[in-house]
N, C-alpha and C positions, 0 to 999 in steps of 0.2 A: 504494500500500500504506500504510493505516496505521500506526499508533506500535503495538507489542506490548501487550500491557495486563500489569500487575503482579496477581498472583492477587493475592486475601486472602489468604491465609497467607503468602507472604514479604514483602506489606504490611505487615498486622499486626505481624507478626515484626519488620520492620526497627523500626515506631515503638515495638513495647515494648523492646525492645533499646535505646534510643534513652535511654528514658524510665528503665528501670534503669541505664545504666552513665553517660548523662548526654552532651550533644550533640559536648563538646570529646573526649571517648574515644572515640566511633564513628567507622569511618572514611569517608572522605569516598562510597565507596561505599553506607555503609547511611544516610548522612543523605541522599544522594541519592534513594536506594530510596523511603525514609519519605516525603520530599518531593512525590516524583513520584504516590504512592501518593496522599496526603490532596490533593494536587490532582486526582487522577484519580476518587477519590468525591467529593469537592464537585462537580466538571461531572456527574456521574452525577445526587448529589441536586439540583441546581440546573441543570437543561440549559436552556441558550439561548444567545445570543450578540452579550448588550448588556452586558457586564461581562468585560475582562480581567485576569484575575487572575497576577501574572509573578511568580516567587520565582528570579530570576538565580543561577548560572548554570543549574541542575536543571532547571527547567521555564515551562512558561504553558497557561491554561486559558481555555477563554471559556464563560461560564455565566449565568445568570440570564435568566429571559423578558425577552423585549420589543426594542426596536427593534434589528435589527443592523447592523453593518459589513458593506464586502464587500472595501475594499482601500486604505491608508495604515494611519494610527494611529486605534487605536479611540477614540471619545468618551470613555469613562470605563473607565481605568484603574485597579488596586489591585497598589501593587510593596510586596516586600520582602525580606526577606535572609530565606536559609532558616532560622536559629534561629525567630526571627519567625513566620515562619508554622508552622512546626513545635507552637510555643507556643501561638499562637492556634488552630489547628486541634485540640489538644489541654483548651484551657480553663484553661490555665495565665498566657497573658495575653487579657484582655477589648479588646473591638474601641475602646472608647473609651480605655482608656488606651494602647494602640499608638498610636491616630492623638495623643493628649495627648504620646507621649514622641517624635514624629517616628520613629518605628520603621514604622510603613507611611505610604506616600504614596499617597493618593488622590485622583482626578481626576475629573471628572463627575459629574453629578445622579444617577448608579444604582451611582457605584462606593463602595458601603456594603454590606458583609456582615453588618450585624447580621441575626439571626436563620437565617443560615447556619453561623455559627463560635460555637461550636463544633462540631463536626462530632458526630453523637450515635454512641455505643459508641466513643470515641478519648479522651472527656475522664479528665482523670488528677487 
């Protein structure tokens, strides 16, 4: 059995929720929601499974075409703490200056989301 999937409307909901009352006032419940949400349309808009993208402890997603894993640690990895991705998936922080401020760690020649993050109809 699959992971459930989060509608758009309680997606939605949790990241503007998120976005109005601001990351440290939600509770760990809706920034989870949020989290798991904008990971769950990024592997929507970007399916494949040569790029792990991990926001600990919430979630992990694999997406973007081309070469995949099938079992250890995948080649190119993208970790980061769920403010972080929360912000990038929103357009609040730009992919280059996360990886300039050590806010995501990225590993392998595909683990680069420019042109995926922001995520479109999320940016704030």
């Amino acid at each position: 059995m699959g992971k459930a999937k989060i509608s758009d409307s309680d997606g939605s909901a949790a990241v503007d929720a998120i976005a109005a009352t601001g990351f440290d006032t939600a509770s760990r419940e809706m920034r989870a929601t949020a989290v798991r949400y904008l990971l769950q349309v990024l592997a929507e808009r970007a399916s494949g499974n040569s790029v792990e993208v991990r926001v600990p402890p919430f979630g992990a997603v694999q997406c973007i075409e081309g070469p995949g894993h099938t079992r250890g640690t995948p080649p190119n990895v993208v970790e980061m703490d769920a403010r972080t991705w929360l912000e990038l998936a929103t357009g609040v922080l730009t992919w280059p200056d996360g990886i300039a401020a050590a806010r995501i760690h990225a590993s392998g020649q595909r683990a680069d989301l420019t042109g995926y993050v922001p995520l479109a109809g999320f940016r704030r």
